[in-house]
N, C-alpha and C positions, 0 to 999 in steps of 0.2 A: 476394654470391652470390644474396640474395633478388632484386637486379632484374634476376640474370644469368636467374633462373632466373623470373619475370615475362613476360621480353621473350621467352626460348622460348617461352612457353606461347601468349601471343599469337600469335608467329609461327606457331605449329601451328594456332590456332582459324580463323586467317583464311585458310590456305594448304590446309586441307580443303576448301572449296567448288571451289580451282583444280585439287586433284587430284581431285575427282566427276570434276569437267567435263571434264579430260584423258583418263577414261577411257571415257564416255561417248563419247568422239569416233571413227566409224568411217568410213573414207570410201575407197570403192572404187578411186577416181579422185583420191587423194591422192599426191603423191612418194612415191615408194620411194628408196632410195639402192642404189648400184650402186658396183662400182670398173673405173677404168679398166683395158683390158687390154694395150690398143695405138692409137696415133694413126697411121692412114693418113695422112692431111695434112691440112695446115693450105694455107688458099687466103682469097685476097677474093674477093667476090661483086661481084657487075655494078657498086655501088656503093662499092665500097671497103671495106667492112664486116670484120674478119676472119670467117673461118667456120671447122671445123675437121671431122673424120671422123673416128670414131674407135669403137673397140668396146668394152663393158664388160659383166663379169657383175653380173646383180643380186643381192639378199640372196637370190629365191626360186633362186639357181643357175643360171638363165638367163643365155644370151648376148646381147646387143641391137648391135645396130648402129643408130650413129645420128650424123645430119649435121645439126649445127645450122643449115644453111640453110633447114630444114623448122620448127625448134624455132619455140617463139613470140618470142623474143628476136631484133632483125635484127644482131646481132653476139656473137661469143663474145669475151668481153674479160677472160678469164682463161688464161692457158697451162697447158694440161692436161698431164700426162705418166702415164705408167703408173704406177699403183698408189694416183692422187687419187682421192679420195671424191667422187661427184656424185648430184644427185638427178637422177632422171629420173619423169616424169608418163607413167601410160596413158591413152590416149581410147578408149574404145568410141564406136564408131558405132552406128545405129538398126539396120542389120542385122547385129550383132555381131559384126564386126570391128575388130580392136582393133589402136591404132599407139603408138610409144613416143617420147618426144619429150625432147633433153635441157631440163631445168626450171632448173638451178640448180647450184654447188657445194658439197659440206659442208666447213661454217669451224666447226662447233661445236667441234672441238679447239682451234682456236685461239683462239676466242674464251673456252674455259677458262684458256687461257694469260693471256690477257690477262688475264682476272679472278683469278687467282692474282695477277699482279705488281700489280696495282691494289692487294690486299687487303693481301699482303705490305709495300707503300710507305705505304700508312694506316698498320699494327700497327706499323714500324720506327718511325715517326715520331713518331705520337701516344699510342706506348705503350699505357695502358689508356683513357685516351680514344680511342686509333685503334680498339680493340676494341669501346666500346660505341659507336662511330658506325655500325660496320660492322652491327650489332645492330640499331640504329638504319635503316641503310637495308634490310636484310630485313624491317623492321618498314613501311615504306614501298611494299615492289615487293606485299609480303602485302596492305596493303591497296589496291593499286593495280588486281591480278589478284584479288584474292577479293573485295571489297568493290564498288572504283568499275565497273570493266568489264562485272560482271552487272549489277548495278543499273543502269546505262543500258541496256546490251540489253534490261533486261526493262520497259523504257518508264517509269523514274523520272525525275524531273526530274535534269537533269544539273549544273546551278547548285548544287541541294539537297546532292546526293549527293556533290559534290566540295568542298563549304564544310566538309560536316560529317567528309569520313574528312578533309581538311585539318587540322584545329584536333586530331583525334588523332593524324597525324602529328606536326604541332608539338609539343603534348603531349606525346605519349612521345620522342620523337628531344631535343627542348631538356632537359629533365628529366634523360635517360639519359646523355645526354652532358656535360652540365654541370654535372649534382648539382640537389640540391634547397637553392636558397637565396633567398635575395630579389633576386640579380642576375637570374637563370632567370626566377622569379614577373614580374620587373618586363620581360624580353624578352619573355616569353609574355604577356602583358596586351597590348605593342606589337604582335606579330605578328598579334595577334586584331583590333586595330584596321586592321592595316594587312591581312588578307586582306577584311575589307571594305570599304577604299576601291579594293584590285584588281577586287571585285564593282562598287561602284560607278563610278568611271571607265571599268572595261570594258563595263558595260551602256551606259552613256553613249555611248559612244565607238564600239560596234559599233552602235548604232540610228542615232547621226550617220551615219556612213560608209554603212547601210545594206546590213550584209553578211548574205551568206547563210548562210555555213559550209558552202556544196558547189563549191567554186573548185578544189580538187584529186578526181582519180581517186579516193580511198582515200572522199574524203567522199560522192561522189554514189555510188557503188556502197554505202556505208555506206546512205545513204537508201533506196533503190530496193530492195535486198535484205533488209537485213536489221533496221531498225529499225520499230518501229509507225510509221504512219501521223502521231500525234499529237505527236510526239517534235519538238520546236522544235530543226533544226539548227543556228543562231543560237546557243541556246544551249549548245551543245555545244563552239562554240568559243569560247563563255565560260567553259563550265567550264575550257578548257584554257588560257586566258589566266590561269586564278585559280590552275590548278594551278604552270606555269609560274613564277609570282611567289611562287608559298608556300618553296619552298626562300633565294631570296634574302632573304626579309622574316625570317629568322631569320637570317643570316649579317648584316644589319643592327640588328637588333633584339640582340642577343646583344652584338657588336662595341660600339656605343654604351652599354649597361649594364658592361659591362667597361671603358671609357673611364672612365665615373663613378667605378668604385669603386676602380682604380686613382691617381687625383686624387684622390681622399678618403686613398687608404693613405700615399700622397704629401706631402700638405697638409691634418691633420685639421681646423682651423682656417676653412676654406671654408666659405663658408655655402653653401645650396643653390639661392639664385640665380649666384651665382659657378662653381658645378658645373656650372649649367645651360651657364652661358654658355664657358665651358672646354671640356665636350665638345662642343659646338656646334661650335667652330672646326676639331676634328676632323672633327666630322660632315661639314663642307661639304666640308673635303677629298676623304670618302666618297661623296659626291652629284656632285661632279663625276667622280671614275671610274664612278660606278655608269651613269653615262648611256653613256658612251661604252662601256663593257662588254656593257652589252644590244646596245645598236645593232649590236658585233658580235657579239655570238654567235647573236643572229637573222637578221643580213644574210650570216653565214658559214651558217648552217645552209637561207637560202632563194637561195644562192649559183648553184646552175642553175636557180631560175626565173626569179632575175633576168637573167641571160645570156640565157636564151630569150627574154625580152620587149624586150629591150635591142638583140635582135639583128634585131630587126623595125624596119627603116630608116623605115617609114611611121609611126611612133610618133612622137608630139612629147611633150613632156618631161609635158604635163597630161594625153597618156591613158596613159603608159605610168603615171603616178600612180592616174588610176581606173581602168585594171584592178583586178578584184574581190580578187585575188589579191596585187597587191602593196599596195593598200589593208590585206588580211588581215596583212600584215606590219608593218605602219602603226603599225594600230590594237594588235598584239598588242605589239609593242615600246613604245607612248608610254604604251599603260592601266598596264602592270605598272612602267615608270619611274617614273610620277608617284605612284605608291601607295607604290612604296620609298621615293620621295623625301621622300615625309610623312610616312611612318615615321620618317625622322631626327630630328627634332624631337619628334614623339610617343616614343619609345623613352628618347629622351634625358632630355624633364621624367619620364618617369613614375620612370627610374630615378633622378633628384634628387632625386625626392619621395621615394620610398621607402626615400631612404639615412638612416641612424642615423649621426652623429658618434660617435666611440669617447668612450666615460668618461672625463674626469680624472684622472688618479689622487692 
């Protein structure tokens, strides 16, 4: 109960600055959401695009009419029906006339859906581990929105700021979820070395390649709007190379300490170059999925930009490599591998070191 009740408290200190900031936020020219009332039709546009017509009341009780062939989207790629929730955006013009534009659908029911069967599939499984992990990741998104997000807005170093809420994520998430024992102590000692060779190999590795960290829309509009002037974008997609690698370097670090001390419950008799070398053989097993796991889950998540560049017949196989942008997928998948990958062996002696053989009796 005391780290049930720890891990709230936390949660609440770091999740107060996200709700200032929530309510602080006013914006004349923000979505509204609206519900569908009735769909005139649905049509392509000159290009093939679907497009659709359709009327809806909004919350202020208004009626709007509105044809997404005007919206800023060149396709509506949702099938709307009477009674869906959508967002719609107003524009004022300089002499105050104002036009409504569909923006968007609302999925936020569904997406509670989803996070109930997510939460529900953790607690059935991992019992009261499933519960303090879920703790665990509220502890995470808290300092993710209250900690890391304003702190880079407000022109901190973004390497600093994401090293240091890093090593309290680890901290409290390893600890909470695993107990406090010297397997934990000895994963958390590994993951701390291994968020610094993610530091190191990814500084490395994004000055080789010479990246900018403004190759996508979200980054150059991040720059140009609303970051200080001073603010190294470079570094910001270090942060996120370090942040990216912090969740696996504990699924590795963790895994290899549990190797150990299961071979020790196994075989008290091992000495602790034999432990080493025992979970070693595991390890490599883990080091060969770990590569091929990254590679996809970052080629599946940069899956239409690779299609867009791929699809440009005048690319040979070395520019479609230095585009900046698939370089950024390069260097963000090989920095975070190689820093796991040295985890396995760091994780693995520090936990043989730190094991006690049981007593005689």
């Amino acid at each position: 109960m005391k780290r049930l009740f720890l891990a709230f408290a936390f949660i609440s200190v770091c999740l107060a600055p996200v709700i200032a900031r929530a309510e602080e936020i006013t914006n004349d020219n923000a979505p509204f959401r609206a519900v569908v009332e009735s769909v005139e039709r649905t049509y392509a546009d000159d290009q093939g695009r679907p497009q659709a017509s359709f009327t809806a009341e909004g919350d202020d009780g208004a009626t709007y009419r509105i044809d997404t062939i005007d919206s800023l989207g060149n396709g509506l790629h949702y099938d709307l029906g009477v009674g869906d929730r959508v967002a719609l955006e107003r524009l004022v013009s300089p002499d105050g006339t104002q036009a409504v534009y569909f923006n968007d659908v609302v999925r936020t029911g569904g997406l509670w859906v989803i996070a109930v069967v997510f939460a529900l599939a953790i607690v059935v499984v991992g019992l009261l581990r499933g519960v303090m992990a879920l703790i665990g990741l509220a502890v995470t998104v808290a300092l993710l929105f209250g900690f890391i997000v304003p702190s880079i807005l407000a022109g901190k170093d973004a390497v600093l700021v994401t090293i240091a809420a890093s090593l309290v994520i680890l901290a409290v998430n390893m600890h909470l979820t695993h107990g406090w024992k010297r397997q934990t102590a000895a994963a958390f000692g590994s993951t701390v070395a291994g968020l610094l060779l993610a530091w190191l190999f990814g500084k490395w590795f994004v000055d080789l390649a010479a990246l900018s960290g403004l190759t996508s829309e979200e980054g150059s509009l991040l720059y140009l709007e609303h970051l200080p002037a001073t603010i190294n974008t470079s570094g910001i997609l270090l942060a996120g190379i370090i942040l990216g690698a912090t969740g696996a370097l504990d699924d590795v670090a963790i895994a290899q300490s549990e190797i150990v001390s299961e071979l020790r419950e196994a075989n008290p008799s091992l000495t602790k170059r034999e432990l080493f070398l025992r979970a070693m053989r595991v390890g490599r097993h883990h080091i060969a999925s770990i590569a091929n796991t990254l590679v996809l889950a970052y080629a599946g998540a940069a899956l239409p930009m690779f299609l867009l560049f791929w699809s440009t017949r005048s690319l040979s196989i070395g520019d479609f490599l230095n585009t900046e942008a698939v370089a950024e997928e390069v260097v963000r998948t090989l920095a975070g591998t190689v820093a796991l990958v040295l985890t396995v062996p760091i994780s693995t002696w520090l936990a043989a070191s730190l094991d006690v053989a049981p007593k005689k009796r």
